[in-house]
N, CA, C and O atoms as CSV, one atom per row, in Angstrom:
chain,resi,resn,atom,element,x,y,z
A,1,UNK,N,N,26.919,-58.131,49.935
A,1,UNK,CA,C,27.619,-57.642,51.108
A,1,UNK,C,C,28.893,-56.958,50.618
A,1,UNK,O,O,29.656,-57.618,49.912
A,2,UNK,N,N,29.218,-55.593,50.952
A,2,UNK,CA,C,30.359,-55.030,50.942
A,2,UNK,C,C,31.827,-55.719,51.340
A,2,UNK,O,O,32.153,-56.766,51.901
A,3,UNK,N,N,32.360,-54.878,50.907
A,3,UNK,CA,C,34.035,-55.518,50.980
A,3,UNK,C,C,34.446,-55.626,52.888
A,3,UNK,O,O,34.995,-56.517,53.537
A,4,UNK,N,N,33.780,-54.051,53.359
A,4,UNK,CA,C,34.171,-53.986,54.759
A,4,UNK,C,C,33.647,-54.517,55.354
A,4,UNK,O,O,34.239,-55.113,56.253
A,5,UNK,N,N,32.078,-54.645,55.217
A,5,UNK,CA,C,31.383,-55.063,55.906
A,5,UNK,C,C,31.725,-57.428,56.054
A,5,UNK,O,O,31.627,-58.173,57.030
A,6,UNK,N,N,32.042,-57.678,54.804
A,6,UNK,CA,C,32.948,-58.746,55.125
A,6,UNK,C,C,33.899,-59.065,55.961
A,6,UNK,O,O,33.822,-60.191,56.452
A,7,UNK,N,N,35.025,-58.203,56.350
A,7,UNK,CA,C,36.220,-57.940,56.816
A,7,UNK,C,C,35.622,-57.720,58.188
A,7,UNK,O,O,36.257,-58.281,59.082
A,8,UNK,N,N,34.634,-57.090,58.545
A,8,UNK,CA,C,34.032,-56.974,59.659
A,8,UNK,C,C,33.446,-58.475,60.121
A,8,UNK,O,O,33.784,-58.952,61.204
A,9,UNK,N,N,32.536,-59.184,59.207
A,9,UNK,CA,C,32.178,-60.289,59.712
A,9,UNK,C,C,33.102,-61.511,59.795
A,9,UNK,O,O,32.902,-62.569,60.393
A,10,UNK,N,N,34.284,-61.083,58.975
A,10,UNK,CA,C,35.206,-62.381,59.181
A,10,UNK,C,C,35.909,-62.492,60.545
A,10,UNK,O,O,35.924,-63.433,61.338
A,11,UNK,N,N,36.662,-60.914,60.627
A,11,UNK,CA,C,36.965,-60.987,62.240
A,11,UNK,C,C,36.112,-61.558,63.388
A,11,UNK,O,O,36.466,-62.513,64.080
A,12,UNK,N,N,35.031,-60.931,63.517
A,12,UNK,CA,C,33.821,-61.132,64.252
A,12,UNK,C,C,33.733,-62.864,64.425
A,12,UNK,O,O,33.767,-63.410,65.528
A,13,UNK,N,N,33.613,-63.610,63.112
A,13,UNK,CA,C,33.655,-65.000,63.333
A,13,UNK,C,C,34.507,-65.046,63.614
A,13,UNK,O,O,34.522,-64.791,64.818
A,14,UNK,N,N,35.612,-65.273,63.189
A,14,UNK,CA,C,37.003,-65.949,63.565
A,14,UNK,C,C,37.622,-65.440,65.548
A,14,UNK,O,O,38.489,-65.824,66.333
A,15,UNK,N,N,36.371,-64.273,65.525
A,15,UNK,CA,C,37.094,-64.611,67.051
A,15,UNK,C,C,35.721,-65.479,68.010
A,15,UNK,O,O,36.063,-66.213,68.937
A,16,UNK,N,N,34.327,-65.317,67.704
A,16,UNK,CA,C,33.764,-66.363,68.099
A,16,UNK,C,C,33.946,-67.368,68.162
A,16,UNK,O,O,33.662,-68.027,69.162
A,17,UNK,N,N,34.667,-68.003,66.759
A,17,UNK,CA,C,35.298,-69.308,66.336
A,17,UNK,C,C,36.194,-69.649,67.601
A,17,UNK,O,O,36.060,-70.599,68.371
A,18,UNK,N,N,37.106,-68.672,67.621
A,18,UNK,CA,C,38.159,-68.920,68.689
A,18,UNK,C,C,37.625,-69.196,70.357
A,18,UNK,O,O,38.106,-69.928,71.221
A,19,UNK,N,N,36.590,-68.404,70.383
A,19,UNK,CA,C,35.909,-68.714,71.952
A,19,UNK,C,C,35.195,-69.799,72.204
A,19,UNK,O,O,34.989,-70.287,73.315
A,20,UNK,N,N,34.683,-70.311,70.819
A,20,UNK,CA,C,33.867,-71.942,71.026
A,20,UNK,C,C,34.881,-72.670,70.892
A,20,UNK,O,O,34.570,-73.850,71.055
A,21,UNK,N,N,35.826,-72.544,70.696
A,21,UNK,CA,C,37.401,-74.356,70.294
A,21,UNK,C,C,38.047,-73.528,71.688
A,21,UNK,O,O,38.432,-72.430,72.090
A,22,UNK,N,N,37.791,-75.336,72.176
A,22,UNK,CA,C,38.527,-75.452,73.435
A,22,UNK,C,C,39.881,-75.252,73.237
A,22,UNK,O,O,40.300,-75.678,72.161
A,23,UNK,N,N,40.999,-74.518,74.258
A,23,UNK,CA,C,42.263,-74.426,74.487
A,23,UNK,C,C,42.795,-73.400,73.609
A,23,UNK,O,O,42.072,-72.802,72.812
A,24,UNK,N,N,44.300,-73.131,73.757
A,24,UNK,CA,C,44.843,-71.943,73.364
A,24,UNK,C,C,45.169,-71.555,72.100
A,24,UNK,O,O,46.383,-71.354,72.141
A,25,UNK,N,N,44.766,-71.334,70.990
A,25,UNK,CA,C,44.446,-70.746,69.454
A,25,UNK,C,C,45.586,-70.168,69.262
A,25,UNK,O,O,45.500,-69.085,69.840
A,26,UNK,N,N,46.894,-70.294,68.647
A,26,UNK,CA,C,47.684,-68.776,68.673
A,26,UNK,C,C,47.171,-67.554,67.615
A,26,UNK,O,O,46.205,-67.635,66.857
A,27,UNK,N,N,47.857,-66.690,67.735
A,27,UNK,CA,C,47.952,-66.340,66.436
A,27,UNK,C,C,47.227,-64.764,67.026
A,27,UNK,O,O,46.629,-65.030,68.070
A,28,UNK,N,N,47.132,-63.654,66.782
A,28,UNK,CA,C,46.721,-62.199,67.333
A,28,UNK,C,C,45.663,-62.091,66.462
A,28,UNK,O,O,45.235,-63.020,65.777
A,29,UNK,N,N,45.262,-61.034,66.478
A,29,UNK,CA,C,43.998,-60.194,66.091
A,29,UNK,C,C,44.038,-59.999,64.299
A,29,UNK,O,O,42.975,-59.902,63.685
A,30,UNK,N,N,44.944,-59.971,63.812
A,30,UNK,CA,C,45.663,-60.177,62.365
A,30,UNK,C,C,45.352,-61.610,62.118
A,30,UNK,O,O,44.341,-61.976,61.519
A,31,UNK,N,N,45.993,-62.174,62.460
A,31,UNK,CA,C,45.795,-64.060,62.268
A,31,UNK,C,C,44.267,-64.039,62.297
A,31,UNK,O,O,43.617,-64.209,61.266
A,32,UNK,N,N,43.714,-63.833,63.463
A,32,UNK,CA,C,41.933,-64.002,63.571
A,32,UNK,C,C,41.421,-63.653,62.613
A,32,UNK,O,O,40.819,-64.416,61.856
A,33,UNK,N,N,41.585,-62.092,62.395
A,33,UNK,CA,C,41.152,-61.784,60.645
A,33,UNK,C,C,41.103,-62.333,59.490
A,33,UNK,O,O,40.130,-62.423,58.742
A,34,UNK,N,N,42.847,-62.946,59.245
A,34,UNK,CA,C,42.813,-63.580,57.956
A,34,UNK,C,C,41.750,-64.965,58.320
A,34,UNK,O,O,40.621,-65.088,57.844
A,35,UNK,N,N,42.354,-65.868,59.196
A,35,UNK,CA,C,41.056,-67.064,59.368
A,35,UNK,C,C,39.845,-66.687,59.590
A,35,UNK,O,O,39.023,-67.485,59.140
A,36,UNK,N,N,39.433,-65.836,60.078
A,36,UNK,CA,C,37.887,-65.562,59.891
A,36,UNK,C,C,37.473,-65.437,58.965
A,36,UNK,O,O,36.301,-65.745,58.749
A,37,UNK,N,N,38.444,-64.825,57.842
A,37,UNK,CA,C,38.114,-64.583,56.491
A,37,UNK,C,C,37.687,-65.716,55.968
A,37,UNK,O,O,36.602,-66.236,55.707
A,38,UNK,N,N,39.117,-66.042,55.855
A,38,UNK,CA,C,38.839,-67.592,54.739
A,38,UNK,C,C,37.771,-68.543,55.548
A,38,UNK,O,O,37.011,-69.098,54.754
A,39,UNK,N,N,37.540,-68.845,56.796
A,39,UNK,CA,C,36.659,-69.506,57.372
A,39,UNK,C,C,34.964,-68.950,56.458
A,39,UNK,O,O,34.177,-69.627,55.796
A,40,UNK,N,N,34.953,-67.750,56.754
A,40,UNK,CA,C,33.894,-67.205,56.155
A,40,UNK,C,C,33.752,-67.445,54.566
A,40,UNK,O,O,32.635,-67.498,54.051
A,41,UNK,N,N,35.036,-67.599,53.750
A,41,UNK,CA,C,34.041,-67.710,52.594
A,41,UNK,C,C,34.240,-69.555,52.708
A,41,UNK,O,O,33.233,-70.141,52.308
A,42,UNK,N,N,35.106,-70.257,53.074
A,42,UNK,CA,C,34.779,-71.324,53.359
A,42,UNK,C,C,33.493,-72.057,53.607
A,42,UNK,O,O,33.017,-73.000,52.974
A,43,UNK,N,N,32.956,-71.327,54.824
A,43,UNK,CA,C,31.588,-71.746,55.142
A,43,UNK,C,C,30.578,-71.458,53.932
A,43,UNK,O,O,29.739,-72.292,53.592
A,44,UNK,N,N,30.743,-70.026,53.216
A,44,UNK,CA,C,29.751,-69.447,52.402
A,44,UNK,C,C,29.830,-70.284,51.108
A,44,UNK,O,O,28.737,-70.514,50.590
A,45,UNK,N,N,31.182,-70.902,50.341
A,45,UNK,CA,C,31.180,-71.789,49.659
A,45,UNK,C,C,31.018,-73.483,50.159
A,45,UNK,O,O,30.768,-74.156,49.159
A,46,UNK,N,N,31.059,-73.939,50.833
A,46,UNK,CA,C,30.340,-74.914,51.704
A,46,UNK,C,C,28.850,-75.158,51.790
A,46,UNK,O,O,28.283,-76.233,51.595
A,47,UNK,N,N,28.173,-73.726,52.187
A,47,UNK,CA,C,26.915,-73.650,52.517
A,47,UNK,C,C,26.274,-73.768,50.936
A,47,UNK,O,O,25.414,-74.593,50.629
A,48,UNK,N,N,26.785,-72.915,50.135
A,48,UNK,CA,C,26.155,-73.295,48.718
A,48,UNK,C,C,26.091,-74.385,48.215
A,48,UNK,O,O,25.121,-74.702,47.527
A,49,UNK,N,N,27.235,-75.302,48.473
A,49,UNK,CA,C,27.269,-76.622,47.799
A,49,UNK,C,C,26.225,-77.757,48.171
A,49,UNK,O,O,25.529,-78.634,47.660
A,50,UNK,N,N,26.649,-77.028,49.709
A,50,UNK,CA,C,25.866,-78.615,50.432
A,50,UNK,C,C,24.431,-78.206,50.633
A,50,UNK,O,O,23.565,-79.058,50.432
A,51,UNK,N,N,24.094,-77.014,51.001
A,51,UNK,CA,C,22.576,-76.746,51.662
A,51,UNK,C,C,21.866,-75.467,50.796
A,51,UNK,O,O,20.776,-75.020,51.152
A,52,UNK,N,N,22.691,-74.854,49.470
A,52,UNK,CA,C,22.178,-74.078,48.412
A,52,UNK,C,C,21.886,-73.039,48.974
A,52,UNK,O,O,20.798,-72.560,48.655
A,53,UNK,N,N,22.612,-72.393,49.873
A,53,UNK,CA,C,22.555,-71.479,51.019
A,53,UNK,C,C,23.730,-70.599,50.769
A,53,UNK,O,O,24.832,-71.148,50.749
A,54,UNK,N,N,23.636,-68.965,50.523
A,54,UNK,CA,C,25.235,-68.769,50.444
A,54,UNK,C,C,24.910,-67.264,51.446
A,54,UNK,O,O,23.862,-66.928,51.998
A,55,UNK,N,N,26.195,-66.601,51.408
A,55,UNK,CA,C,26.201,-65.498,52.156
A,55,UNK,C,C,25.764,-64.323,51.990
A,55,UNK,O,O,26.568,-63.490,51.572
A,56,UNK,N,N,24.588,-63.976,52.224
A,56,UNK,CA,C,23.513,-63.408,51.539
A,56,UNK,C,C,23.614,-61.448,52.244
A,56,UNK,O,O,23.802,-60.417,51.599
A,57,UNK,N,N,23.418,-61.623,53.596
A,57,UNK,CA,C,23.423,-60.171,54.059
A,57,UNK,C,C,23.763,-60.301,55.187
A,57,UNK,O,O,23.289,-61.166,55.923
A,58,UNK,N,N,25.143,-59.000,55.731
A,58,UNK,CA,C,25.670,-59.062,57.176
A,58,UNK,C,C,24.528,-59.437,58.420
A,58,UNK,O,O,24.974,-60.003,59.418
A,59,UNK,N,N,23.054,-59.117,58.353
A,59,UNK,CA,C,22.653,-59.441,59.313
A,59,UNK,C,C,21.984,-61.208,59.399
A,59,UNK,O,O,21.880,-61.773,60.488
A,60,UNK,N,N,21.712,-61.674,58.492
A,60,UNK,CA,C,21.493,-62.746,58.222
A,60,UNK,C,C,21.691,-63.927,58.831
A,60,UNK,O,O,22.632,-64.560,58.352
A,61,UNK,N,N,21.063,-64.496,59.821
A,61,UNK,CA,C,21.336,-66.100,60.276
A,61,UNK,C,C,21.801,-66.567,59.694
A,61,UNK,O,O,22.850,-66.705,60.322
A,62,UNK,N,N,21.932,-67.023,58.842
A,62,UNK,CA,C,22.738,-68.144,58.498
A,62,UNK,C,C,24.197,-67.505,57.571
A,62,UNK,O,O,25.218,-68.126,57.277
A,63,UNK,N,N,23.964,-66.558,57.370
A,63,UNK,CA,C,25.288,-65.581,57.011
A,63,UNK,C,C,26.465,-66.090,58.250
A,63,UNK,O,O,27.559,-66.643,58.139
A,64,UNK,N,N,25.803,-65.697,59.259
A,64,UNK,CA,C,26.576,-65.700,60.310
A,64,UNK,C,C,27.062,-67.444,61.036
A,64,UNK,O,O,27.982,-67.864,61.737
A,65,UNK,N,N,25.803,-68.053,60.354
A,65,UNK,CA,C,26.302,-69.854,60.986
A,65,UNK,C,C,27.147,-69.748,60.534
A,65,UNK,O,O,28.135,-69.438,61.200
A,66,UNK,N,N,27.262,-69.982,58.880
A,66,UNK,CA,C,27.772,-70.145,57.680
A,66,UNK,C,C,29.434,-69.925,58.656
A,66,UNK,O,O,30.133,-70.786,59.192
A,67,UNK,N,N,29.569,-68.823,58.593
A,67,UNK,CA,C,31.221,-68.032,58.763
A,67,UNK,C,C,31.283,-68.448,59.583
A,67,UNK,O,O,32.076,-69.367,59.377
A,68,UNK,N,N,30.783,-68.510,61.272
A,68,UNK,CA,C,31.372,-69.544,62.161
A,68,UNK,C,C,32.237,-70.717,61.868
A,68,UNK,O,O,33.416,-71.045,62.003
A,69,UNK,N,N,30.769,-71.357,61.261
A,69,UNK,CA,C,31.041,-73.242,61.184
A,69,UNK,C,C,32.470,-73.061,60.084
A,69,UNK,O,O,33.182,-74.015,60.396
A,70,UNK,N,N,33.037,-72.433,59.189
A,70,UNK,CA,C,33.528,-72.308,58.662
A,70,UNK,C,C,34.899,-71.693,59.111
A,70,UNK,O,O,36.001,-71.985,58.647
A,71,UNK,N,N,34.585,-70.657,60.245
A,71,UNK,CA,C,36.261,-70.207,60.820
A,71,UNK,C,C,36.756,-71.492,61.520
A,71,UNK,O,O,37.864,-71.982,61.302
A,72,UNK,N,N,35.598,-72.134,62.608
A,72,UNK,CA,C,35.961,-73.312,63.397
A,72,UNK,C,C,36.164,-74.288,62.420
A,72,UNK,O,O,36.813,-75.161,62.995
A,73,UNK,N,N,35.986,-74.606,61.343
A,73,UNK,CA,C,37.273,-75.239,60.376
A,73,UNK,C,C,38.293,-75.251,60.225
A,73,UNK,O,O,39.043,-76.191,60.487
A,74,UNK,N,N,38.652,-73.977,59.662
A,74,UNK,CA,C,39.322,-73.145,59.555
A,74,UNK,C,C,40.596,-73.271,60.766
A,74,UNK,O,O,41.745,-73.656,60.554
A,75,UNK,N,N,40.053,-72.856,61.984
A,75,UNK,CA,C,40.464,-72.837,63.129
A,75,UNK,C,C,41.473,-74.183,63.183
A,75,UNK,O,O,42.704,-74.172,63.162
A,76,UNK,N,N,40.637,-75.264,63.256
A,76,UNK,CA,C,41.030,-76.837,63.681
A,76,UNK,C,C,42.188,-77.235,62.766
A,76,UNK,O,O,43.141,-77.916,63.144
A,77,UNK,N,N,42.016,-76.723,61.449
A,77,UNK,CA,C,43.133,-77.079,60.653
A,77,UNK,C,C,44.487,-76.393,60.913
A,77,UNK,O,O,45.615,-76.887,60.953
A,78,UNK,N,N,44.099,-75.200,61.069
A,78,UNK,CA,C,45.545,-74.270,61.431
A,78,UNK,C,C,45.956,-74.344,62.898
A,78,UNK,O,O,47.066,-73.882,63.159
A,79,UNK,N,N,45.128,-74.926,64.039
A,79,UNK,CA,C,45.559,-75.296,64.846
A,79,UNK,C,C,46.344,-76.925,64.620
A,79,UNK,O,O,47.416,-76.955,65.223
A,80,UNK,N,N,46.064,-78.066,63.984
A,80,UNK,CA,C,46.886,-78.936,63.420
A,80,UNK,C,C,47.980,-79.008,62.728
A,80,UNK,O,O,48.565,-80.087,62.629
A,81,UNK,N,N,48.440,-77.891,62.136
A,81,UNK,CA,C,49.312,-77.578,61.455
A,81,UNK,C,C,50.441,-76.946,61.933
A,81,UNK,O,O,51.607,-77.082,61.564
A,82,UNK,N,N,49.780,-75.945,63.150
A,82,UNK,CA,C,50.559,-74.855,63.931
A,82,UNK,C,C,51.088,-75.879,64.842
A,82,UNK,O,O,52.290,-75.793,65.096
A,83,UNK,N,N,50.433,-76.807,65.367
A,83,UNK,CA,C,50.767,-77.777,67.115
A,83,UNK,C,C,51.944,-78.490,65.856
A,83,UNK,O,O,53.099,-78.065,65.893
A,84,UNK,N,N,51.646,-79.348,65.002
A,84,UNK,CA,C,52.978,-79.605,64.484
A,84,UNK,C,C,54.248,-79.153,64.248
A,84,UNK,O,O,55.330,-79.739,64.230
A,85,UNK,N,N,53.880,-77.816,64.040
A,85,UNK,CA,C,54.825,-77.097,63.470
A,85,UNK,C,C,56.122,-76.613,65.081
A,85,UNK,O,O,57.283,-76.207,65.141
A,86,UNK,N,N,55.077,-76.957,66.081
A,86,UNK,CA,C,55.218,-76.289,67.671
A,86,UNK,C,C,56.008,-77.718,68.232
A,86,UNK,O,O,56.856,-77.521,69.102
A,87,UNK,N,N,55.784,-79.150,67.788
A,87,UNK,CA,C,56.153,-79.576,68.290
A,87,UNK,C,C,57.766,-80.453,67.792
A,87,UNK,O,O,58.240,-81.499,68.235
A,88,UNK,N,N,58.190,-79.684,66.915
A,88,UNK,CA,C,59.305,-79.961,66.048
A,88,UNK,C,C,60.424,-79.611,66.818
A,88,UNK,O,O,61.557,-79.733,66.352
């Protein structure tokens, strides 16, 4: 998979990510990107370890679980971090 075509699927997850986690996510269209990113190779290094599965081609099922399950990681942690950081 290409460089853009990554950058394309990380956004893409990371804002699905954001529409499946209940309540308000901060962070803009920039923020979504970078966490979609890292969610995405998160999941894609995840998926190799645990299920020998990695991120194979933009159209790909499980390309696409992969980077979900991985932004909504992603997501949960930086939302834990951010609500702390919010409630100081």
């Amino acid at each position: 998979m290409g460089f853009f075509s990554f950058l394309i699927l990380g956004l893409l997850a990371g804002a699905i990510a954001k529409l499946i986690l209940p309540g308000k996510q901060g962070g803009g269209w920039f923020v979504t990107l970078l966490l979609g990113i890292v969610g995405a190779m998160l999941g894609g290094w995840l998926g190799g370890l645990i299920f020998n599965v990695n991120l194979q081609g933009f159209f790909n099922l499980s390309t696409w679980l992969l980077a979900i399950g991985g932004s909504i990681l992603v997501l949960l942690i930086y939302g834990m971090i951010a609500g702390r950081r919010a409630d100081k």
